[in-house]
N, C-alpha and C positions, 0 to 999 in steps of 0.2 A: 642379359637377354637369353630366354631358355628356349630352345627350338627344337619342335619334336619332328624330326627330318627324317627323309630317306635319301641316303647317296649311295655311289659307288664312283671312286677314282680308280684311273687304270692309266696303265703306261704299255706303249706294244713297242721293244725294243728293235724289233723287226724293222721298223719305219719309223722308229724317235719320234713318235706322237701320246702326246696323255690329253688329259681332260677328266671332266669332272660333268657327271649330271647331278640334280638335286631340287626335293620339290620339300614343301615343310607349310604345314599351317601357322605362316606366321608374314609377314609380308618382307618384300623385299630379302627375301636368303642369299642370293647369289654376295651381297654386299658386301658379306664381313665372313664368307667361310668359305670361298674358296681359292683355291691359291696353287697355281699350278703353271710351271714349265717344262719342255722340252727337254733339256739340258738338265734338270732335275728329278724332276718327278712330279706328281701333284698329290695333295693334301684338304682335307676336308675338318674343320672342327668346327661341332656342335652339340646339343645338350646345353649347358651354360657357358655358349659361344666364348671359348677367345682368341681372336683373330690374331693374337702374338705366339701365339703354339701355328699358325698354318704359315704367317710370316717367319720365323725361328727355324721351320722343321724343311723349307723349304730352299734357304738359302744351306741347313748344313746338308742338306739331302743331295749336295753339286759336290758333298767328298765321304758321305759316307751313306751306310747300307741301311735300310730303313727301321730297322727292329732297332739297331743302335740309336738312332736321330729321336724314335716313339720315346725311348728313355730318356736321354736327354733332355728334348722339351716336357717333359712330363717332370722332371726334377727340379725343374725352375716354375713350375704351376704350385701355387697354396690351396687351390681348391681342384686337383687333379681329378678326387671320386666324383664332381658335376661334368666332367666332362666327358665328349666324346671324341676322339680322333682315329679320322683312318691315310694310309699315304702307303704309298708305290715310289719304290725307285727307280732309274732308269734301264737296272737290271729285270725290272718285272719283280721283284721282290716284293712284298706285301707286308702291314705291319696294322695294327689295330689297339685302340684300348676303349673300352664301354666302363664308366666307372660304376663305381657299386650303387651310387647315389643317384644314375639318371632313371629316370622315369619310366618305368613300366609300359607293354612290352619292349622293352630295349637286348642290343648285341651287335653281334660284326661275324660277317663270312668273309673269309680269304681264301685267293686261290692266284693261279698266273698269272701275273699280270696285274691284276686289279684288287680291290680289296670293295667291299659294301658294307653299310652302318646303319643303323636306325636306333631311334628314340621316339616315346608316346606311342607306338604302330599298335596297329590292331591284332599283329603276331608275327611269328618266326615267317611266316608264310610269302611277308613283303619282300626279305631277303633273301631269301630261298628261290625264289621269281625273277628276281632282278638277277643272281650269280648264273640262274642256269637259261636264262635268255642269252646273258653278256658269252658266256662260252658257247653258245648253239653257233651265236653270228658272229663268228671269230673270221669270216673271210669278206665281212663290211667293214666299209670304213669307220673310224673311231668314232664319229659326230652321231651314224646313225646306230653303232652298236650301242652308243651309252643312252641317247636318246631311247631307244628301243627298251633298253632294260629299264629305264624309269617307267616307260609305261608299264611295264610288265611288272613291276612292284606295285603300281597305282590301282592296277584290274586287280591284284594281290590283296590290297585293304589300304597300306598306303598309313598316312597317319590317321590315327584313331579320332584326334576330335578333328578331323575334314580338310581342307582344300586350299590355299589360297597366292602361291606363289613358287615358281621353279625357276630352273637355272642349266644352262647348259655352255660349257667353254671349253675350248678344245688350243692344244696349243702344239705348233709344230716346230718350235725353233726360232724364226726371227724375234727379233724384240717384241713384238707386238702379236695378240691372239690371231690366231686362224679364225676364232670362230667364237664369238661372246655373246649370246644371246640368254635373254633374264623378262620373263614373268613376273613384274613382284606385285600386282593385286589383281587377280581374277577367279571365278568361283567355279573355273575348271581347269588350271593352271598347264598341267603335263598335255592335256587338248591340246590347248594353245600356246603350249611351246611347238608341238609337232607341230602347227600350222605356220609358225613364225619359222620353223626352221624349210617348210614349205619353198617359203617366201626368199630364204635367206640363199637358196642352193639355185633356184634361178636368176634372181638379181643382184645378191649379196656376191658370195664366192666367187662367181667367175673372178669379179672387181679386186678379190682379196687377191687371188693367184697370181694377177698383174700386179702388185703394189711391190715397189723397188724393196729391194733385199740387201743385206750386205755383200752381196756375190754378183749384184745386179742392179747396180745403184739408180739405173733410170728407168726402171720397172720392166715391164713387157706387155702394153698398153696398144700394141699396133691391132692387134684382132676385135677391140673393143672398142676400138675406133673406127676401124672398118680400113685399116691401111694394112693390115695383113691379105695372107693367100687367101 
């Protein structure tokens, strides 16, 4: 499956949250490329997807540093020049690889924290928009900073032949995401992910903050019920 994507994964060591946005003319992206925790980092692979480099990179990514982990999975890939991978470790470290063989405009910006990819895009321009949105809004929260630099790659050019599915997931530590919200067929995708995430931050989230924790096994559900202060 060859997917001409824009992402950017990021980890903010500060508050051990990562996430991963990501929009790509192809349907349903979020499915097979992204793969991200708390406790590790996250991880994005596409170009000639394979979901066993964001599985592989992400489980050694809980004992080592991210430029090591990029090699690694990249040493057990046979067709490593189709693909693309970018990944952040829990240090904010940044790691990237764009093969020689992905698709035209393609590459990766790295910086603190995060790292950004594309393939098929209309230009350097997509990436260049997304890294220096994702560093203006460094004092939002992670949902809305990665959120925010997808658009700002998408007003950029975005991918080259057009539009048709995003992806936005944010993880903060328990077993389970903070925040998984996925566009996979519509003809203005990154729109309407901002509008699903709209959606998600008045009725969604509250619901997630209350859902039992390892440290809080019977949630804290009383303000949502209406039996708190």
């Amino acid at each position: 499956m060859y997917a001409g994507t824009f992402t950017l994964v990021a980890h903010d060591p500060a508050t051990g949250t990562c996430g991963i946005a990501i929009s790509s003319r192809m349907p349903a992206i979020g499915a097979f490329t992204v793969f991200a925790h708390a406790e590790a980092g996250a991880v994005a692979t596409q170009a000639l997807i394979n979901p066993l480099l964001g599985t592989d990179a992400l489980e050694l990514l809980r004992s080592g540093p991210a430029e090591d982990v990029l090699e690694q999975v990249l040493a057990t890939d046979p067709d490593a020049d189709s693909r693309q991978v970018v990944l952040v470790d829990t240090e904010g470290r940044a790691a990237a690889h764009t093969g020689e063989q992905t698709h035209p405009w393609s590459g990766h910006r790295l910086g603190r924290g995060y790292a950004a990819a594309g393939n098929i895009l209309t230009g350097a321009e997509t990436l260049d928009a997304m890294a220096a949105r994702f560093e203006e809004t460094a004092e939002a929260p992670m949902d809305e900073r990665l959120l925010s630099a997808l658009e700002a790659g998408q007003l950029a050019g975005g991918d080259r032949r057009g539009r048709q599915s995003a992806a936005l997931y944010v993880h903060t530590g328990n077993p389970y995401p903070y925040l998984d919200l996925r566009v996979d067929e519509h003809p203005d995708p990154v729109a309407e992910l901002r509008r699903v995430h709209g959606v998600a931050q008045e009725e969604l989230l509250p619901f997630a903050k209350a859902l039992p924790t390892r440290a809080r096994p019977g949630g804290s559900f009383e303000r949502l019920l209406g039996l708190g202060d």
